[in-house]
C-alpha positions in Angstrom: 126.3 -67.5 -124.9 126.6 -69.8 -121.5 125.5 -66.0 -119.3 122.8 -65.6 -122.6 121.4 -69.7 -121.7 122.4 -69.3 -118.3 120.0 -66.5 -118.0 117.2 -68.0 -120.2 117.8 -71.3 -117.9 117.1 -69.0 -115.1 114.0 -67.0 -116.2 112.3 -69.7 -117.7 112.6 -71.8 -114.3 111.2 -68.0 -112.3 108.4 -68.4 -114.8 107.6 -72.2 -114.0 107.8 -71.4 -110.2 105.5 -68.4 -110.4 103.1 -70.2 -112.6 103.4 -73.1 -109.7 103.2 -70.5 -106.7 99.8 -68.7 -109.0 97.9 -71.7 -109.4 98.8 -72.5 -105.8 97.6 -69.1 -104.3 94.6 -69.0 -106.4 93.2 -72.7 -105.6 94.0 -71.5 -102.1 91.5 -68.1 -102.4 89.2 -70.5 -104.2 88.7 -72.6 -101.3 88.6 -69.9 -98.8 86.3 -67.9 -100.7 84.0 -71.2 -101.2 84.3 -71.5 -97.2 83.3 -68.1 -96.5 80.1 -68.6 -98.7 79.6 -71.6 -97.0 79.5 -69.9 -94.0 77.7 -67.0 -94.6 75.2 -69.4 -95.8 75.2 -71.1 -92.7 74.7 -67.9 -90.7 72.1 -66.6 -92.9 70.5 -70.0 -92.8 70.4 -69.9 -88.8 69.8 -65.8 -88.7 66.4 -66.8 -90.8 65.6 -69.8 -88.7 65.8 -67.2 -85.2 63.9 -65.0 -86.9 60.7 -66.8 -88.6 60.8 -70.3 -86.4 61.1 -69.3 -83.0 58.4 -68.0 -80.5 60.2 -65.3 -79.0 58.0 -62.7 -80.4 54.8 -60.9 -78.5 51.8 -58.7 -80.3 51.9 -54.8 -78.6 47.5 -53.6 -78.8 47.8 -50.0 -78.0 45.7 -47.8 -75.9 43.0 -45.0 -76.5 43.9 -42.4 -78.5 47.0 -43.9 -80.1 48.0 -45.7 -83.3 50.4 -48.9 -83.7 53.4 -47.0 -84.9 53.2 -44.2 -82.4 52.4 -47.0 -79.6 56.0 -48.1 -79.7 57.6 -44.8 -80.2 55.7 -42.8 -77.8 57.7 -41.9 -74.3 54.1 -40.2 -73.1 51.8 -41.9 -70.8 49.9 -43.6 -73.7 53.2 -45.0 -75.3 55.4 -47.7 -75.3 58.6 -47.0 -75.2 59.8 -46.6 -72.3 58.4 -50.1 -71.5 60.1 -51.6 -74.1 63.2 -50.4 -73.3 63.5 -52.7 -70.5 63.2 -55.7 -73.3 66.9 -56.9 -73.1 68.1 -56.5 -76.8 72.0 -58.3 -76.7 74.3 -58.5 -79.6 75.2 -61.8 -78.1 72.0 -63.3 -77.8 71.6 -67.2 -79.2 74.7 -68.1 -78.3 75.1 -70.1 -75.4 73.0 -69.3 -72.1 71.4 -66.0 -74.0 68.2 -66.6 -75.6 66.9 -64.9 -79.1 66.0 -61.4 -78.9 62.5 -61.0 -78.4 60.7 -59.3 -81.3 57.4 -57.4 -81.0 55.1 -55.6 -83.7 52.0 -53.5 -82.6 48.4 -53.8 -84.1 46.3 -50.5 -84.8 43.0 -50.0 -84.5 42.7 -47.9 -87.4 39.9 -45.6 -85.7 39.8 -41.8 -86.4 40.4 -41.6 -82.2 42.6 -44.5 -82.1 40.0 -46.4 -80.0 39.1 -50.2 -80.1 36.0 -49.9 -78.6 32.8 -47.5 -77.4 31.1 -47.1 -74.6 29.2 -50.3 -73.2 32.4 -52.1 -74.4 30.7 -51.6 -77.8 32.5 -52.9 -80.9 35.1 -55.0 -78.2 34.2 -58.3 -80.1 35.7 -57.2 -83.3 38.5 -56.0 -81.8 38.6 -59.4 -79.9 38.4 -61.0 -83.5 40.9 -58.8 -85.0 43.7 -59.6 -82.8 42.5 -63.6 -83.1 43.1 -63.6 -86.6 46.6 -62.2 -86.4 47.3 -65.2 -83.9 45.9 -67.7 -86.2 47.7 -66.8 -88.7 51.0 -65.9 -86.8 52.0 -68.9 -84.8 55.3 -67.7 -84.0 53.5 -64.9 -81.8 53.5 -66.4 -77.5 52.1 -63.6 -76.1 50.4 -60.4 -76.1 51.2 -57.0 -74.9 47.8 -54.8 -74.2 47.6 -51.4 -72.4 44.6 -49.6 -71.1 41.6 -50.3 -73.8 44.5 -52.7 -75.4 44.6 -54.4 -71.8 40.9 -55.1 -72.0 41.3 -56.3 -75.3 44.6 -58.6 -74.7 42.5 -59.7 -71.5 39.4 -61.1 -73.1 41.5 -62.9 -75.9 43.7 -64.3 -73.2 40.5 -65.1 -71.6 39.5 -66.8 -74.8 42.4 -68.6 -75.4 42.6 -70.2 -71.6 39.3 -71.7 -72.0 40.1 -73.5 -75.6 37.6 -70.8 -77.3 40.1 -69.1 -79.4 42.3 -69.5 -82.4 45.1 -71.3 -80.4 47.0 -71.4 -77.1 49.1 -68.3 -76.4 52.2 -68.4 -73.5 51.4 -65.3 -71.6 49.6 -62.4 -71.9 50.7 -59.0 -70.2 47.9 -56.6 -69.1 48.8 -52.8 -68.4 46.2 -50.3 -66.8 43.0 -52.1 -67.9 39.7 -52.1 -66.9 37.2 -54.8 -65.9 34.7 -55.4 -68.5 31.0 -54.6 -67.1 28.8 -56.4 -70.1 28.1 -59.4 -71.2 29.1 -61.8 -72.8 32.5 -60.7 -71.2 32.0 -60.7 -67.1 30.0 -64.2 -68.9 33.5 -65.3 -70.2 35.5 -64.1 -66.8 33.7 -65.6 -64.4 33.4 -68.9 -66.2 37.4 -68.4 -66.4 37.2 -67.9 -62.6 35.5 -70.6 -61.9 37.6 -73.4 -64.2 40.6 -75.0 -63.3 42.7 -73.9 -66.4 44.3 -70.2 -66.8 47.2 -68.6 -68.3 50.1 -67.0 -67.4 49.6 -63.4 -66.9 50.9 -60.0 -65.6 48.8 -57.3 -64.6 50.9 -53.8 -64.3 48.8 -51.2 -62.0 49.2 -48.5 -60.3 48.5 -47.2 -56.5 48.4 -43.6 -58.0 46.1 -44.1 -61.1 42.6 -44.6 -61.5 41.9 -48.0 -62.5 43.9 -50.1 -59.5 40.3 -51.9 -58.0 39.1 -53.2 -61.3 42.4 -53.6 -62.6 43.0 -56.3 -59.0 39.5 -57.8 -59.9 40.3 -58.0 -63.7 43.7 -59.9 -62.1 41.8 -62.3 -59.7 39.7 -63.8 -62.7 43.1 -65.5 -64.1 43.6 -67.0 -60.8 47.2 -68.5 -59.8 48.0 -67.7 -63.3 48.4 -64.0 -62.7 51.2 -61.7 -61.2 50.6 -58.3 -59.9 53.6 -55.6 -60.7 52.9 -52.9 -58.6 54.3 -49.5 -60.3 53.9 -45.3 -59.5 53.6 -44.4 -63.2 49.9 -44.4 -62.9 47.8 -45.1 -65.4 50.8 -45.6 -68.1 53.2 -48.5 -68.4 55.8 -49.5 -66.1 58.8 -48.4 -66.8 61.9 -50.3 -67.9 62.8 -51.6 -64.5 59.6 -53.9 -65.1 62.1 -56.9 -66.9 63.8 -57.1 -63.6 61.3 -56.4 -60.7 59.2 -59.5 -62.6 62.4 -61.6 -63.1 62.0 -61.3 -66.7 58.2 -62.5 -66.7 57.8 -63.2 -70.8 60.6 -66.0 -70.1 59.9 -67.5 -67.5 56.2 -68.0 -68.9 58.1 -69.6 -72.3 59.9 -72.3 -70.4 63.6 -70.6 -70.1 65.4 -71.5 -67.0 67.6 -68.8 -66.7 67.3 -65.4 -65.5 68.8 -63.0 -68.2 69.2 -59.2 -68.3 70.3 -56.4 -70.7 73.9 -57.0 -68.6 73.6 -59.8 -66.7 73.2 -63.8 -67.2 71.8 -64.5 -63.8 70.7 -67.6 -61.7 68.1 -70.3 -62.8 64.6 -68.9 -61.7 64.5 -72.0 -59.4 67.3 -70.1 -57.3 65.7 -67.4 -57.5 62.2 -69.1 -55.6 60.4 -70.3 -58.6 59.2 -74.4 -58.5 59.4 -73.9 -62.3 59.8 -71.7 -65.0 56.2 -70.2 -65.2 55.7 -70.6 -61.4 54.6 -67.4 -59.5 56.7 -66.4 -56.4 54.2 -64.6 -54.9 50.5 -65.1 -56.4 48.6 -61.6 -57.1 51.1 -59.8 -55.2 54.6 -58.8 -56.7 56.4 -55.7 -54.5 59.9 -54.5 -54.7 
């Protein structure tokens, strides 16, 4: 009988301490699970805020010929891609001294031959409107991206927006292989942005080797000491991906960042590297390397 209790004393006191070390474990997987929610709500939360609240995002206007969707995927002379591969895309960016990705999207002109506009620049003010009412109602958007016919487009809105005649400000505008517009009201709306003492930040990619290089300089000189010249041999396509670096990462330093950053590197503040600020030009209408 005392091995019978003995035993009983034993197995009841087993089953108090597991029920005690149960209850103890679980409250304990209760609160890390209610932590890990937590968090993930937290990272969601911020993920959500990078992604809808900043304004590191730019709108891509395609070229002749093309359409949105095969503007970013196309490595040919009318594409993209190989341009946008120099857009630093980090698994550690926002997080310390590395900004947000950038994010992009690309309009289309939704024209059997992919153009925006006819001869005579015909039809160039709806385009014009077109890509103003995505900006209106985008305000996340800083800049936009425009090659060949999409350079003339992007060129007049930046134009536009300069002078206080479009939807809103924009940061920067890129310009790749475009032409200089030869009708009014557009050589109108350049030379009065000539003449005025405001401009906008803006980069002008030509080539020595393609065909549009003397408009495309006098397309450049109406933006004044906003603009930057990158000087490239891939003729009348876009520069390639070593554009981020040979223009010391031009889209940031035209949104304020300070820091020169890479798809590898985290490198000096653009005032070590010759800037006075972050959207100052180091060498106005010429850019060599």
């Amino acid at each position: 009988m005392n091995v019978l209790n003995g035993r009983d004393g034993i197995v009841t006191s087993a089953r108090k301490f597991l029920h005690v070390s149960t209850e103890y474990r679980l409250a304990r997987i209760s609160r890390a699970v209610k932590m890990r929610a937590i968090l993930f709500a937290v990272i969601v939360a911020h993920a959500e805020s990078l992604q809808y609240n900043n304004n590191r995002h730019f709108l891509m206007i395609h070229g002749s010929g093309m359409s949105g969707a095969a503007f970013l995927s196309s490595p040919t002379e009318r594409g993209a891609r190989n341009f946008l591969n120099g857009v630093p895309l980090r698994a550690d960016h926002s997080t310390g001294l590395v900004p947000a990705n950038w994010q992009y999207a690309a309009l289309d002109a939704r024209t059997d031959d992919g153009t925006w506009f006819g001869d005579g620049f015909k039809g160039l003010d709806k385009a014009v409107a077109t890509v103003e009412a995505v900006l209106a109602s985008r305000p996340e958007v800083a800049g936009i991206v425009g090659h060949e016919q999409g350079g003339t487009v992007a060129a007049v809105v930046a134009a536009r927006a300069a002078l206080g005649e479009g939807p809103r400000p924009l940061a920067f505008a890129i310009i790749c292989g475009a032409s200089m517009p030869t009708a009014k009201p557009y050589t109108e709306l350049l030379q009065r942005l000539r003449s005025a003492e405001v401009s906008i930040p803006t980069l002008h990619t030509l080539s020595n080797t393609g065909t549009l290089a003397a408009t495309g300089e006098e397309l450049a000189a109406c933006f004044g000491s906003g603009a930057e010249i990158l000087w490239h041999e891939q003729g009348n396509a876009m520069p390639d991906k070593s554009w981020w670096r040979r223009t010391d990462a031009f889209p940031d330093r035209a949104t304020g960042l300070k820091r020169y950053v890479d798809q590898y590197e985290i490198g000096k503040l653009f005032v070590q590297l010759g800037y006075k600020d972050s959207d100052d030009a180091k060498e106005q209408m010429a850019r060599v390397r």
